[in-house]
NUVEXSE-812557 format. One record per residue: residue in three letters; x, y, z of N, C-alpha, C, O in turn. Coordinates in nm, 3 decimals, padded with zeros to 5 digits, always signed. Example, Ala and Ser with C-alpha at 12.3 -4.5 7.8 and 13.67 -1.06 7.14 Angstrom:
! NUVEXSE-812557
  rest       nu       nv       nw      cau      cav      caw       cu       cv       cw       ou       ov       ow
   Ala  +01.319  -00.569  +00.780  +01.230  -00.450  +00.780  +01.320  -00.330  +00.780  +01.424  -00.332  +00.846
   Ser  +01.285  -00.225  +00.708  +01.367  -00.106  +00.714  +01.290  +00.003  +00.787  +01.341  +00.114  +00.804
! end
This chain:
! NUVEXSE-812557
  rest       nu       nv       nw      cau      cav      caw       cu       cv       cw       ou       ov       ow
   Unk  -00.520  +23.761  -01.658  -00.408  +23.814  -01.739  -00.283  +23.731  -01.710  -00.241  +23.743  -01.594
   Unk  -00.210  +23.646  -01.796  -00.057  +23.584  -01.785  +00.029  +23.690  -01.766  +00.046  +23.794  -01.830
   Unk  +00.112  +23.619  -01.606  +00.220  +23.685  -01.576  +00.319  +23.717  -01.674  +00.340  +23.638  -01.767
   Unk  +00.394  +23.846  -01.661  +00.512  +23.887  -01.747  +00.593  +23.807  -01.749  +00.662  +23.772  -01.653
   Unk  +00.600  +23.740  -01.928  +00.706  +23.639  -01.966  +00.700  +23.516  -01.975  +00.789  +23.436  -02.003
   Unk  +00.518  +23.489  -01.931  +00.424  +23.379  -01.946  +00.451  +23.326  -02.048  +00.526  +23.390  -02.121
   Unk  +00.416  +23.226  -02.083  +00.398  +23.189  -02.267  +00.228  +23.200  -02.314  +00.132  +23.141  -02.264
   Unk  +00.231  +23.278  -02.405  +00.020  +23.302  -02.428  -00.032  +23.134  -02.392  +00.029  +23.027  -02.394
   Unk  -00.179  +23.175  -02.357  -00.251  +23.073  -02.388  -00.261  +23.023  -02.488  -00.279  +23.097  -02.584
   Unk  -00.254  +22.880  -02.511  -00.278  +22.861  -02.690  -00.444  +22.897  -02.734  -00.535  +22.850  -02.665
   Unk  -00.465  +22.957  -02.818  -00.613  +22.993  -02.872  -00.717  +22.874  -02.860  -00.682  +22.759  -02.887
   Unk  -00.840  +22.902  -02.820  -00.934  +22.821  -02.827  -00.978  +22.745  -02.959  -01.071  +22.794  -03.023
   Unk  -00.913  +22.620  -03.007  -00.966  +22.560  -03.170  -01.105  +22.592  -03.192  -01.188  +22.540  -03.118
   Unk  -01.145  +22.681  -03.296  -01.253  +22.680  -03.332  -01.352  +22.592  -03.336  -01.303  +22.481  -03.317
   Unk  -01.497  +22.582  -03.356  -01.596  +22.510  -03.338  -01.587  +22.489  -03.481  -01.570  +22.587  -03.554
   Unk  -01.602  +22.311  -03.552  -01.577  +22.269  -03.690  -01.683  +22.305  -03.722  -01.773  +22.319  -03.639
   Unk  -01.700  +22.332  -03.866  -01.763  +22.373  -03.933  -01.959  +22.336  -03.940  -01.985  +22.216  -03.930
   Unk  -02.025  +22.387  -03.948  -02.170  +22.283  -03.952  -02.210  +22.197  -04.065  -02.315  +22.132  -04.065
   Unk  -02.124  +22.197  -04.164  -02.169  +22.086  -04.257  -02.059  +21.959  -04.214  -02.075  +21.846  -04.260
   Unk  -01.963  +21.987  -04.135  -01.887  +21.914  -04.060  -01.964  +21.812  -03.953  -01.971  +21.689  -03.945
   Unk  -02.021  +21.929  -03.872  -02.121  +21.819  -03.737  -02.217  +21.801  -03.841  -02.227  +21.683  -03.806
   Unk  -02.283  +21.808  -03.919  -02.386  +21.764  -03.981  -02.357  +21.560  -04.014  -02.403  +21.453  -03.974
   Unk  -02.256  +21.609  -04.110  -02.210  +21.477  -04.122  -02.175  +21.363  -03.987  -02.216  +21.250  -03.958
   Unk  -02.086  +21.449  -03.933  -02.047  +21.363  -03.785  -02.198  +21.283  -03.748  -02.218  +21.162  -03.757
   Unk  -02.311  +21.406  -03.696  -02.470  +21.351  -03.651  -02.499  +21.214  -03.742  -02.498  +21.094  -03.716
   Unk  -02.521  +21.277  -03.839  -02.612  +21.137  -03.953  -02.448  +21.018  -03.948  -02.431  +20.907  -03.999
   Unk  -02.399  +21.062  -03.906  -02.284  +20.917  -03.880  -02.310  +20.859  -03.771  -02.305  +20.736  -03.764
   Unk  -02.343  +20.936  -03.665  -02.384  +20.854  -03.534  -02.519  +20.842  -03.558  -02.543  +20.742  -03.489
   Unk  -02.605  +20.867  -03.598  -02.707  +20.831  -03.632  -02.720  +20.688  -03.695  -02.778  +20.594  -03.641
   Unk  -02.654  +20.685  -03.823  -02.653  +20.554  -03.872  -02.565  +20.445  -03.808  -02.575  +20.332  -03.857
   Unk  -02.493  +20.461  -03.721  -02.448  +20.378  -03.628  -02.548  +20.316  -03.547  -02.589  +20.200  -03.550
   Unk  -02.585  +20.429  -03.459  -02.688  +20.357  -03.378  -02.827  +20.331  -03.379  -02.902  +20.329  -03.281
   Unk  -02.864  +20.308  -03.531  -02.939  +20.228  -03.591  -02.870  +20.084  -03.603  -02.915  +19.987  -03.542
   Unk  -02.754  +20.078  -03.688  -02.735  +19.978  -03.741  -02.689  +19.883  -03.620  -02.681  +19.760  -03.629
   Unk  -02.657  +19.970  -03.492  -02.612  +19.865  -03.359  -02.756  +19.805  -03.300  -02.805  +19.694  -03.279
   Unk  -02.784  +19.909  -03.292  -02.979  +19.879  -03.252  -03.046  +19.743  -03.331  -03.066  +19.644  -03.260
   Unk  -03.075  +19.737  -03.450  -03.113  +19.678  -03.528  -03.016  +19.524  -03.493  -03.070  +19.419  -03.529
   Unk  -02.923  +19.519  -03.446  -02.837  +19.350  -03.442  -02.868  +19.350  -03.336  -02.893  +19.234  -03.306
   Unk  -02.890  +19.453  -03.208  -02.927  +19.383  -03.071  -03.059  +19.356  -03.042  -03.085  +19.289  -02.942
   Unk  -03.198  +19.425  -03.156  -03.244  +19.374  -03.100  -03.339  +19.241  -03.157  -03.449  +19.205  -03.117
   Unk  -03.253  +19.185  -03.262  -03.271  +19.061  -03.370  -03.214  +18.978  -03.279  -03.266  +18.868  -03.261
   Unk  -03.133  +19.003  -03.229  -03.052  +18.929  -03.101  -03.156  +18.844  -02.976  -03.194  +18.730  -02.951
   Unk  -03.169  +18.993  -02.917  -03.200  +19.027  -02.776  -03.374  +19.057  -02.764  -03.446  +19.043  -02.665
   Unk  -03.399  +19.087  -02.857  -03.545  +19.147  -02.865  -03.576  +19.332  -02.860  -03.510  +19.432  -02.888
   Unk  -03.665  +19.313  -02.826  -03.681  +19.472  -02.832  -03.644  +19.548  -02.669  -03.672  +19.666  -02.648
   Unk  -03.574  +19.457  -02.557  -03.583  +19.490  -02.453  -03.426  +19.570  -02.459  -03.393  +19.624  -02.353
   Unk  -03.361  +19.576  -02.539  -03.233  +19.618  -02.542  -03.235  +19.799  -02.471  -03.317  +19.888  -02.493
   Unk  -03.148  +19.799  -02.410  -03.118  +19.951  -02.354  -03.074  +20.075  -02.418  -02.960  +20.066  -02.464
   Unk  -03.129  +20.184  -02.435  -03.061  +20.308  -02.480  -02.941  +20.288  -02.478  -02.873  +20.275  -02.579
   Unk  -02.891  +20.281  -02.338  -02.767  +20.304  -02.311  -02.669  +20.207  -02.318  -02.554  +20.244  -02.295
   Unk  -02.697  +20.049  -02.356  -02.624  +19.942  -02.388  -02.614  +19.973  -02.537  -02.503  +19.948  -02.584
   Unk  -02.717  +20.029  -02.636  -02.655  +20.067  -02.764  -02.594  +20.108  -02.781  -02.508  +20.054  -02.851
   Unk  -02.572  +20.258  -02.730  -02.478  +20.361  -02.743  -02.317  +20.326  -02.675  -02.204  +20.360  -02.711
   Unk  -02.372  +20.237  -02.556  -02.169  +20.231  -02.549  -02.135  +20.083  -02.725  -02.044  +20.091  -02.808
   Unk  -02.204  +20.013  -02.721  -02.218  +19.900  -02.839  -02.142  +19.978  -02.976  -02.047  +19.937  -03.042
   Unk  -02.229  +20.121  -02.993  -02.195  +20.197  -03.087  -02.098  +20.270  -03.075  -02.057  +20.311  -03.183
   Unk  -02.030  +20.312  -02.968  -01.913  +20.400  -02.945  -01.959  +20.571  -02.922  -01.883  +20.666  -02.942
   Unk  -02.083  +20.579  -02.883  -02.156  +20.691  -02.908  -02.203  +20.708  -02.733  -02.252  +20.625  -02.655
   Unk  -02.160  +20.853  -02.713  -02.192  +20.938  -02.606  -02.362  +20.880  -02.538  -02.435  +20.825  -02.620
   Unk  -02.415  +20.896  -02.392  -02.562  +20.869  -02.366  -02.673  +20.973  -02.368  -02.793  +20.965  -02.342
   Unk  -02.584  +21.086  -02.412  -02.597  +21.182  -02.442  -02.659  +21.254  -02.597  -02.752  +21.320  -02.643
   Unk  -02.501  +21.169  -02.643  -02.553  +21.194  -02.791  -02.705  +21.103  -02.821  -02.819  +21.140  -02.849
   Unk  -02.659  +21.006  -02.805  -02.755  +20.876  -02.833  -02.923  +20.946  -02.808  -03.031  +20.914  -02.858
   Unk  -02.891  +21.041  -02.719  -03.046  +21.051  -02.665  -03.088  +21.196  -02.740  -03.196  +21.252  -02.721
   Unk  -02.983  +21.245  -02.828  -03.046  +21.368  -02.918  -03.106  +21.342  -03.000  -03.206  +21.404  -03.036
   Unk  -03.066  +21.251  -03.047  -03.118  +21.149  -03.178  -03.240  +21.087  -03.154  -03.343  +21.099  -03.220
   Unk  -03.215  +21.002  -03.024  -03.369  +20.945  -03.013  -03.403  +20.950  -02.868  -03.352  +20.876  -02.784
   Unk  -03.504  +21.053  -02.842  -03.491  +21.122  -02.651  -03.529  +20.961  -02.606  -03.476  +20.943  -02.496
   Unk  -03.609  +20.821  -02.656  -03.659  +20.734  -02.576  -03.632  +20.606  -02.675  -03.636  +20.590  -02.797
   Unk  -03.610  +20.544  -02.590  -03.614  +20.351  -02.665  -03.711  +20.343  -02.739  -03.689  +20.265  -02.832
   Unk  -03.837  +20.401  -02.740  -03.975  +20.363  -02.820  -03.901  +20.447  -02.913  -03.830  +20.378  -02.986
   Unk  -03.893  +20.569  -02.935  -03.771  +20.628  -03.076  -03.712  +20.557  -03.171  -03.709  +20.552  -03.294
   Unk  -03.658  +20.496  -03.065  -03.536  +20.426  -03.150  -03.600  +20.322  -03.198  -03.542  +20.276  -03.296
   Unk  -03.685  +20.272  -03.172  -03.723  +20.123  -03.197  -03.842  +20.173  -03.359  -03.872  +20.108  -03.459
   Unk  -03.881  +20.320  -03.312  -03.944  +20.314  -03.430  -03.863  +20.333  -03.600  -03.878  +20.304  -03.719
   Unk  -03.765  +20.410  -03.497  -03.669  +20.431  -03.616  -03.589  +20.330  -03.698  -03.543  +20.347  -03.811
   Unk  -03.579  +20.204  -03.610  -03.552  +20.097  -03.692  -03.654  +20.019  -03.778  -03.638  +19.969  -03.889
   Unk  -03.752  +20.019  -03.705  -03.855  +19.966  -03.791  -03.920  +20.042  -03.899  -04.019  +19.995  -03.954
   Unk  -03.877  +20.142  -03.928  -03.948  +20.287  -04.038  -03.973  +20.161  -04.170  -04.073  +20.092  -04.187
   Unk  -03.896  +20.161  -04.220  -03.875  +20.101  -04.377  -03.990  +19.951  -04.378  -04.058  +19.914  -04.474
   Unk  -03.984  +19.906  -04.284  -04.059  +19.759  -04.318  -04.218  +19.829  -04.275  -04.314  +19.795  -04.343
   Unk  -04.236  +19.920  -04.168  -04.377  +19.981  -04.132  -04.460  +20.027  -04.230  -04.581  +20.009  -04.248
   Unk  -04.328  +20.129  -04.328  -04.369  +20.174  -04.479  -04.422  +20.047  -04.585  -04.530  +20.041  -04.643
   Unk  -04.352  +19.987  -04.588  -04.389  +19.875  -04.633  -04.498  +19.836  -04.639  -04.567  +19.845  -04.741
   Unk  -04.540  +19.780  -04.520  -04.656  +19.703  -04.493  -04.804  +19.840  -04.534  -04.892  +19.811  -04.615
   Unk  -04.803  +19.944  -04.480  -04.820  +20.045  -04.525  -04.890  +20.046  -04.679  -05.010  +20.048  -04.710
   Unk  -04.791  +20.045  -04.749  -04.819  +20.013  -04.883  -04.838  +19.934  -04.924  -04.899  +19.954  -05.029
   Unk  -04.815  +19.785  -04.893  -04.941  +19.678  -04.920  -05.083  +19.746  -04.902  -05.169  +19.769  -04.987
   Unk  -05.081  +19.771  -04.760  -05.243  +19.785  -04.732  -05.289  +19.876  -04.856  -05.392  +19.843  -04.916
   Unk  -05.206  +20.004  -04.900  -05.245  +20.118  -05.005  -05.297  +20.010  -05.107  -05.418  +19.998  -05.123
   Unk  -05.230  +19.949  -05.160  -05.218  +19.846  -05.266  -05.386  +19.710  -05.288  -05.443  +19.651  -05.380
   Unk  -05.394  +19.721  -05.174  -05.489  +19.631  -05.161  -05.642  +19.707  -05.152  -05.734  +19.627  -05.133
   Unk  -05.682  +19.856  -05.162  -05.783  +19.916  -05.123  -05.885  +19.925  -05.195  -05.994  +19.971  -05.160
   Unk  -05.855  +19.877  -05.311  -05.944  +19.859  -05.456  -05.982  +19.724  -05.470  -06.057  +19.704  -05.566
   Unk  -05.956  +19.642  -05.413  -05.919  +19.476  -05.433  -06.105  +19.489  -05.413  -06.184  +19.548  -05.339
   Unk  -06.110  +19.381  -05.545  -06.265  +19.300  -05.555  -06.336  +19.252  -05.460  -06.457  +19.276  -05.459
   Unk  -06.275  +19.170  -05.355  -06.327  +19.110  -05.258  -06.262  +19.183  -05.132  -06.153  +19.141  -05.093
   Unk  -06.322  +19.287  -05.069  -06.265  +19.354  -04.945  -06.206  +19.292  -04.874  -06.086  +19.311  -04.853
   Unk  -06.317  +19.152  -04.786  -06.285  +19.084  -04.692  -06.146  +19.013  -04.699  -06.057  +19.021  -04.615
   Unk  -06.145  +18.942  -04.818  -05.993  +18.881  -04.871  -05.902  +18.966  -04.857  -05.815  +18.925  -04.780
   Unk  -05.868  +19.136  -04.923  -05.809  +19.178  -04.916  -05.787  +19.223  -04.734  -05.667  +19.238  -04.711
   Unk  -05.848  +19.241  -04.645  -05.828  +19.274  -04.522  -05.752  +19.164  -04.444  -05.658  +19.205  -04.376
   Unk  -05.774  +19.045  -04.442  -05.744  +18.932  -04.414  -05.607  +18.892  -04.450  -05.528  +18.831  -04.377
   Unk  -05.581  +18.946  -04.607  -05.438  +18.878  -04.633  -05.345  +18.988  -04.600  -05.223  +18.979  -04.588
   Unk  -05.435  +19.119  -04.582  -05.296  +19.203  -04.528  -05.302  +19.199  -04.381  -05.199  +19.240  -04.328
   Unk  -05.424  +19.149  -04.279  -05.369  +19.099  -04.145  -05.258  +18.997  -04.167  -05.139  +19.025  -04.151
   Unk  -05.309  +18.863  -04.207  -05.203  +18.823  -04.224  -05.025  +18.802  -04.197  -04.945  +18.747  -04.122
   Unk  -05.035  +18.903  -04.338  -04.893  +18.931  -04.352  -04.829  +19.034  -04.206  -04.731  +19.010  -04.135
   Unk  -04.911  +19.134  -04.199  -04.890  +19.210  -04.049  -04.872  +19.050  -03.967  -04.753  +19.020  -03.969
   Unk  -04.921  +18.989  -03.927  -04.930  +18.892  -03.818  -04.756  +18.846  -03.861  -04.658  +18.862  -03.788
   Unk  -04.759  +18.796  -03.980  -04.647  +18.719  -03.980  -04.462  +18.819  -03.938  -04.355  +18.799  -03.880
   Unk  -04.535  +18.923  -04.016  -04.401  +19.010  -04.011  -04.364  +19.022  -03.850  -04.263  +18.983  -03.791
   Unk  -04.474  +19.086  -03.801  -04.481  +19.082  -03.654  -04.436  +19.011  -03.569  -04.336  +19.053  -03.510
   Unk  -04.490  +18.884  -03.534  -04.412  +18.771  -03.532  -04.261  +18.714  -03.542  -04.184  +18.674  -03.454
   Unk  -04.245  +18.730  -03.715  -04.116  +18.704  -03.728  -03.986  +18.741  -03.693  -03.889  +18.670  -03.670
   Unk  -04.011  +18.978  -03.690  -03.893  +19.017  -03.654  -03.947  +19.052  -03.525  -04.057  +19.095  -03.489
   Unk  -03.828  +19.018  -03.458  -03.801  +19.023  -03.338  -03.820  +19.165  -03.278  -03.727  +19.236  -03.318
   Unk  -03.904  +19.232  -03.198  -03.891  +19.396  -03.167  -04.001  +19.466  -03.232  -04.033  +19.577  -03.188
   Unk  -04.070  +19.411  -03.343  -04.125  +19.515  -03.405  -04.306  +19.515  -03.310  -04.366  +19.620  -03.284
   Unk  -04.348  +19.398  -03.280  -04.466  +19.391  -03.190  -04.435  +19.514  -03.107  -04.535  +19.584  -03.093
   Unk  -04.340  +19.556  -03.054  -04.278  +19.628  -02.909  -04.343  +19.767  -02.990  -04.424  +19.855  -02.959
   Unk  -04.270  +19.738  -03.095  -04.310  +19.866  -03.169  -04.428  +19.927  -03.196  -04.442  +20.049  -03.192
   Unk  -04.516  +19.848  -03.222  -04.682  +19.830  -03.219  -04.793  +19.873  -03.161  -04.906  +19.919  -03.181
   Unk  -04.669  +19.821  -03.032  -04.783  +19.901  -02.888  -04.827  +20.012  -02.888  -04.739  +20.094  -02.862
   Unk  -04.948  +20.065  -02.909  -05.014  +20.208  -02.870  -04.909  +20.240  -02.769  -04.883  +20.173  -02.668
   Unk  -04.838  +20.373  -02.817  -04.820  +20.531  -02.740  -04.864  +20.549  -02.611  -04.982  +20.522  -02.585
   Unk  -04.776  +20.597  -02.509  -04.814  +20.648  -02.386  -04.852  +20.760  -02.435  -04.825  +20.791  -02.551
   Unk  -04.938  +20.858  -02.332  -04.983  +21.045  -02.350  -04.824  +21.089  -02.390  -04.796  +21.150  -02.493
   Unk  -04.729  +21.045  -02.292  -04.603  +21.149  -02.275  -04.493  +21.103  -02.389  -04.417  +21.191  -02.430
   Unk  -04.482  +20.975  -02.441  -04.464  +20.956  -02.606  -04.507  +21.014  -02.714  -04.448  +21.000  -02.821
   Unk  -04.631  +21.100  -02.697  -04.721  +21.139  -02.838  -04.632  +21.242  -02.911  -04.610  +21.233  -03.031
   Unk  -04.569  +21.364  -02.815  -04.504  +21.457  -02.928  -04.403  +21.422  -02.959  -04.355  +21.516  -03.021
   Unk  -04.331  +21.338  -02.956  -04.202  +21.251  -03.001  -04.238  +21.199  -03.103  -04.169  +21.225  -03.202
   Unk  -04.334  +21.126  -03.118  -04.369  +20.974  -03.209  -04.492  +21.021  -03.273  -04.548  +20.927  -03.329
   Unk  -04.544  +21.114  -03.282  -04.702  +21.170  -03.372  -04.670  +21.156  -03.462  -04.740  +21.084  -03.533
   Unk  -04.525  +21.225  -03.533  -04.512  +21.207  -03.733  -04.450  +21.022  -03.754  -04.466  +20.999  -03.873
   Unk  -04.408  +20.934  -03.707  -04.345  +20.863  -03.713  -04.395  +20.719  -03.647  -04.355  +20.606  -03.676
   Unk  -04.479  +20.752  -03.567  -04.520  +20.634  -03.470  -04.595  +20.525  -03.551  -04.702  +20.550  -03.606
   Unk  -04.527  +20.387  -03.559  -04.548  +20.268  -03.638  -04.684  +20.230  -03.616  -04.749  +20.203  -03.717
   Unk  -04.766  +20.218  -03.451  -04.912  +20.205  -03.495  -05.002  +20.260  -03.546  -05.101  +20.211  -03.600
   Unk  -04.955  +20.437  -03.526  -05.033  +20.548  -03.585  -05.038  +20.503  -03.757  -05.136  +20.501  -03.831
   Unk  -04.936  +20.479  -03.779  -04.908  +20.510  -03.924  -04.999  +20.363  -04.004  -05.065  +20.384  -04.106
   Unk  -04.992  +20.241  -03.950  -05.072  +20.118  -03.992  -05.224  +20.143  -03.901  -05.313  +20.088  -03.966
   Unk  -05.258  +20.179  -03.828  -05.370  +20.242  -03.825  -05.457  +20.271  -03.917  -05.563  +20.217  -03.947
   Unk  -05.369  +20.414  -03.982  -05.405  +20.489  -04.049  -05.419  +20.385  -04.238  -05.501  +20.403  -04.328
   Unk  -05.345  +20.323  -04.233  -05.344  +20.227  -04.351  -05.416  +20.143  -04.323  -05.437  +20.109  -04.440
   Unk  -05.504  +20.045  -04.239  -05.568  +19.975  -04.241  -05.674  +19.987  -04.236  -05.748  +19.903  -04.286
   Unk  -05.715  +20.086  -04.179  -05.826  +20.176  -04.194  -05.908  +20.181  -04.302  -06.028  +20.172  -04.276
   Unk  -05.883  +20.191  -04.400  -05.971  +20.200  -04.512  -06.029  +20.055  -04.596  -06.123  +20.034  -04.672
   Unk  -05.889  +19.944  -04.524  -05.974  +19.819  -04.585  -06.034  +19.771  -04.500  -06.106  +19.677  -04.532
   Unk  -06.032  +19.822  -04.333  -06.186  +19.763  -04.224  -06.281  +19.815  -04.289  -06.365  +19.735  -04.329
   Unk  -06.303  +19.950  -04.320  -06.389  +20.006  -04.385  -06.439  +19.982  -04.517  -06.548  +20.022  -04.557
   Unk  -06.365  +19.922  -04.578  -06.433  +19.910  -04.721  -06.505  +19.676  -04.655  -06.594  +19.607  -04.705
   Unk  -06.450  +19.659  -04.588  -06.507  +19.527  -04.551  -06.621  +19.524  -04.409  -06.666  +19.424  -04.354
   Unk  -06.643  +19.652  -04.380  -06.739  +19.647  -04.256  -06.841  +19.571  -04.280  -06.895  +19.508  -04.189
   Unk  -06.890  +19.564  -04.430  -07.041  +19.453  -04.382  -07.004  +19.293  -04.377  -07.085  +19.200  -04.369
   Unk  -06.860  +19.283  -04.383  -06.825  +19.100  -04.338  -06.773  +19.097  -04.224  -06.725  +18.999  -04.168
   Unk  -06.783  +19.221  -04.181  -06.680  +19.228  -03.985  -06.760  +19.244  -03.885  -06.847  +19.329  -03.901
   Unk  -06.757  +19.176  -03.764  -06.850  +19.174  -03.640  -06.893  +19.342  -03.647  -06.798  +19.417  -03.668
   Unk  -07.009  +19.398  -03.634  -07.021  +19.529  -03.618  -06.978  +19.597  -03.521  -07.039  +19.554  -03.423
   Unk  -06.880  +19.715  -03.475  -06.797  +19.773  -03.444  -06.643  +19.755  -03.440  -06.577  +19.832  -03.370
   Unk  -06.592  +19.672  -03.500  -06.487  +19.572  -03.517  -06.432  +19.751  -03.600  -06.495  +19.820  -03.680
   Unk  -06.257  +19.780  -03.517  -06.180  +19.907  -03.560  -06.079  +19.844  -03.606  -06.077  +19.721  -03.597
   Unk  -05.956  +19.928  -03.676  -05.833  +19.882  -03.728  -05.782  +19.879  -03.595  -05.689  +19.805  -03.564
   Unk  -05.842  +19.964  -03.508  -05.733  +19.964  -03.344  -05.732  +19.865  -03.321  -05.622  +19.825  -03.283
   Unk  -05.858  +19.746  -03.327  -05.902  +19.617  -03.248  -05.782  +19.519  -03.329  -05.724  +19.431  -03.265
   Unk  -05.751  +19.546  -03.489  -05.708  +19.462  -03.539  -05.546  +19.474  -03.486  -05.466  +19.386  -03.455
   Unk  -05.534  +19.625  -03.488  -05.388  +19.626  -03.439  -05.345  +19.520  -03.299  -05.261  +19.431  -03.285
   Unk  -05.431  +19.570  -03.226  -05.405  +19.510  -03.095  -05.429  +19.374  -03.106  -05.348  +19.316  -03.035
   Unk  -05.496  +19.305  -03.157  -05.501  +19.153  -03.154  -05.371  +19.113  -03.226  -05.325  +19.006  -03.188
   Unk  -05.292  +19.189  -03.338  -05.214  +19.135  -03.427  -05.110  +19.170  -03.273  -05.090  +19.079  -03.193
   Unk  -05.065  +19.283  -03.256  -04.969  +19.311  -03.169  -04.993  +19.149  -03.043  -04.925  +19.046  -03.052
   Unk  -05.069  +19.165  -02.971  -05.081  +19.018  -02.852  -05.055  +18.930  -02.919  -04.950  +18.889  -02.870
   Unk  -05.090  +18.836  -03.046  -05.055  +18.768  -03.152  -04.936  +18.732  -03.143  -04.891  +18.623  -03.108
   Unk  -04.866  +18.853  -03.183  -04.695  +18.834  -03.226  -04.626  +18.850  -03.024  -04.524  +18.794  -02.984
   Unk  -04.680  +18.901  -02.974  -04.613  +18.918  -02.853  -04.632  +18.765  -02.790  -04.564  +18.710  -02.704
   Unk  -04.703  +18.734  -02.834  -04.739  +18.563  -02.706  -04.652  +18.436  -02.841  -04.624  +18.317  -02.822
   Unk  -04.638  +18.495  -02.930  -04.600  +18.388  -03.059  -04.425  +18.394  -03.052  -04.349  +18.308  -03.097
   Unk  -04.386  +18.526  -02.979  -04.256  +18.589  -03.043  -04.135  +18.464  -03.043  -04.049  +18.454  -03.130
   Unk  -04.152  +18.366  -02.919  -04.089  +18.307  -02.886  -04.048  +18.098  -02.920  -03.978  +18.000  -02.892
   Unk  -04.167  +18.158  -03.004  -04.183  +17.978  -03.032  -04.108  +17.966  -03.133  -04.060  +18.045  -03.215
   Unk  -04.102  +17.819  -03.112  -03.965  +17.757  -03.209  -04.050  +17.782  -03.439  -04.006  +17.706  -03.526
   Unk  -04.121  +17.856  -03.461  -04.181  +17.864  -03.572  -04.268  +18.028  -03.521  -04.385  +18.003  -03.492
   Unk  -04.243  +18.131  -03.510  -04.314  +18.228  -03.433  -04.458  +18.240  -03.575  -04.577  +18.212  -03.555
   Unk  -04.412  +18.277  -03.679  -04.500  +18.301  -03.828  -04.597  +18.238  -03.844  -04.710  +18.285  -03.856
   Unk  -04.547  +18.045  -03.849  -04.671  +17.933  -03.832  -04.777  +17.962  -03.696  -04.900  +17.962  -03.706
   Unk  -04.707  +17.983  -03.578  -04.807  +17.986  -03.472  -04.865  +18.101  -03.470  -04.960  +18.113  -03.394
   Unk  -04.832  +18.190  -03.534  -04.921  +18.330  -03.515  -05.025  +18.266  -03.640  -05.131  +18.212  -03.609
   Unk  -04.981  +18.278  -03.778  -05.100  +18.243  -03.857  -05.235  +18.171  -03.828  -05.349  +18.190  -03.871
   Unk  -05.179  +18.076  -03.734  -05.312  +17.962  -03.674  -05.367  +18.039  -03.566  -05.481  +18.001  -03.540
   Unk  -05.314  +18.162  -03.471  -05.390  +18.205  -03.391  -05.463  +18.285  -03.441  -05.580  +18.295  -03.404
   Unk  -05.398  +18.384  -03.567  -05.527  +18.476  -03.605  -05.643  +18.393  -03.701  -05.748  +18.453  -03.725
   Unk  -05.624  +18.257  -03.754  -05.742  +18.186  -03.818  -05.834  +18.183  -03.707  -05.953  +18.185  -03.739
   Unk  -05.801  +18.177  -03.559  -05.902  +18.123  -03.470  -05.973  +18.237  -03.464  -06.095  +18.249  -03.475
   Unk  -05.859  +18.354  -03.438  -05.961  +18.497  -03.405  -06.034  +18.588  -03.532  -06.088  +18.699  -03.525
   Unk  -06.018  +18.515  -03.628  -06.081  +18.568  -03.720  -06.262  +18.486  -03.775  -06.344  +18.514  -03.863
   Unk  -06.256  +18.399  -03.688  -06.395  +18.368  -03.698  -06.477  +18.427  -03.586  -06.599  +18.416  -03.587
   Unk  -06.398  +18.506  -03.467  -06.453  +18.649  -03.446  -06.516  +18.733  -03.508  -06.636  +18.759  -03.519
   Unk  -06.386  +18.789  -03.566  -06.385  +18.926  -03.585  -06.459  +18.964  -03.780  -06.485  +19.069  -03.839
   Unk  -06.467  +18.808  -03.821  -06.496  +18.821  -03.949  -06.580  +18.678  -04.013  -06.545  +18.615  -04.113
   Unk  -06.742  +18.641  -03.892  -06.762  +18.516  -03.910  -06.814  +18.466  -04.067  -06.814  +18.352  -04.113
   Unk  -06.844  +18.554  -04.112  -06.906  +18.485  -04.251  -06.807  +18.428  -04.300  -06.704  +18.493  -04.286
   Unk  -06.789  +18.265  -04.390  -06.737  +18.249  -04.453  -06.583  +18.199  -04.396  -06.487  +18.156  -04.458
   Unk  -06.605  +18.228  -04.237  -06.493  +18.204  -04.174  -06.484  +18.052  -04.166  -06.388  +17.999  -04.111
! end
């Protein structure tokens, strides 16, 4: 209770409105995407939670409501090009010649991979303690799940047991051992020609 003749407390400013923080969120949100995305075209995919967020002007706190882990964030930058590729593969599932069609959408995975900087990182199969974070969203789950149907529609030109997992992971080592060369796209393309008289000898 203020002594007699106190001056009141000034009132506690209300909490702003929620279509207020709504906006504020998806503002720091799109910040620390768009800081994310230049450091790690920069820097690679090794960039820090917490070097974004001071980069962005954004709490380590906030930063981490948005995305509790770096694999988060990294997927969240890569969403749009994952979709992408994604829908090539959709695009290609009818194609006349399976094998061709499987091949040119490794490929292009190889090259994209390769080219941007971070997204291999992205690639990597999920730890156990990543899964409920990254189950609706997770970039290998999701090309997995899209490539899937053109291993399958080409299984009788593919070494027998040959998975989209196998393809992921060779494309992911691919772009991870390529990331750095002075042409990353050219040297990945020539490594998956070698491993594709593996994984797909007829005709190879």
């Amino acid at each position: 209770m203020a002594a007699p003749g106190a001056p009141a407390a000034p009132p506690t400013p209300p909490a702003p409105p929620a279509p207020t923080r709504r906006v504020d969120a998806q503002r720091n949100r799109a910040r620390l995407l768009a800081v994310a995305e230049r450091e790690i075209a920069v820097n690679g995919a090794g960039a820090s939670l917490e070097q974004i967020a001071r980069v962005a002007g954004v709490g380590s706190a906030t930063a981490r409501r948005h995305f509790p882990t770096r694999r988060a964030l990294l997927e969240a930058v890569f969403n749009d090009q994952v979709a992408e590729l994604c829908a090539h593969a959709h695009e290609r599932a009818d194609a006349a010649d399976p094998r061709a069609a499987l091949l040119e959408w490794l490929g292009e995975l190889t090259a994209y991979a390769a080219r941007v900087r971070g997204l291999s990182a992205a690639l990597l199969r999920h730890s156990p303690t990543d899964f409920e974070v990254l189950r609706e969203t997770c970039a290998s789950d999701r090309l997995l799940g899209a490539g899937a149907t053109l291993v399958a529609r080409a299984a009788d030109s593919l070494t027998p047991g040959t998975t989209s997992a196998d393809l992921l992971d060779l494309v992911t080592g691919i772009a991870l051992a390529t990331e750095h060369h002075p042409d990353p796209a050219a040297s990945a393309a020539r490594l998956l020609d070698l491993a594709v008289a593996g994984i797909s000898p007829r005709g190879a």
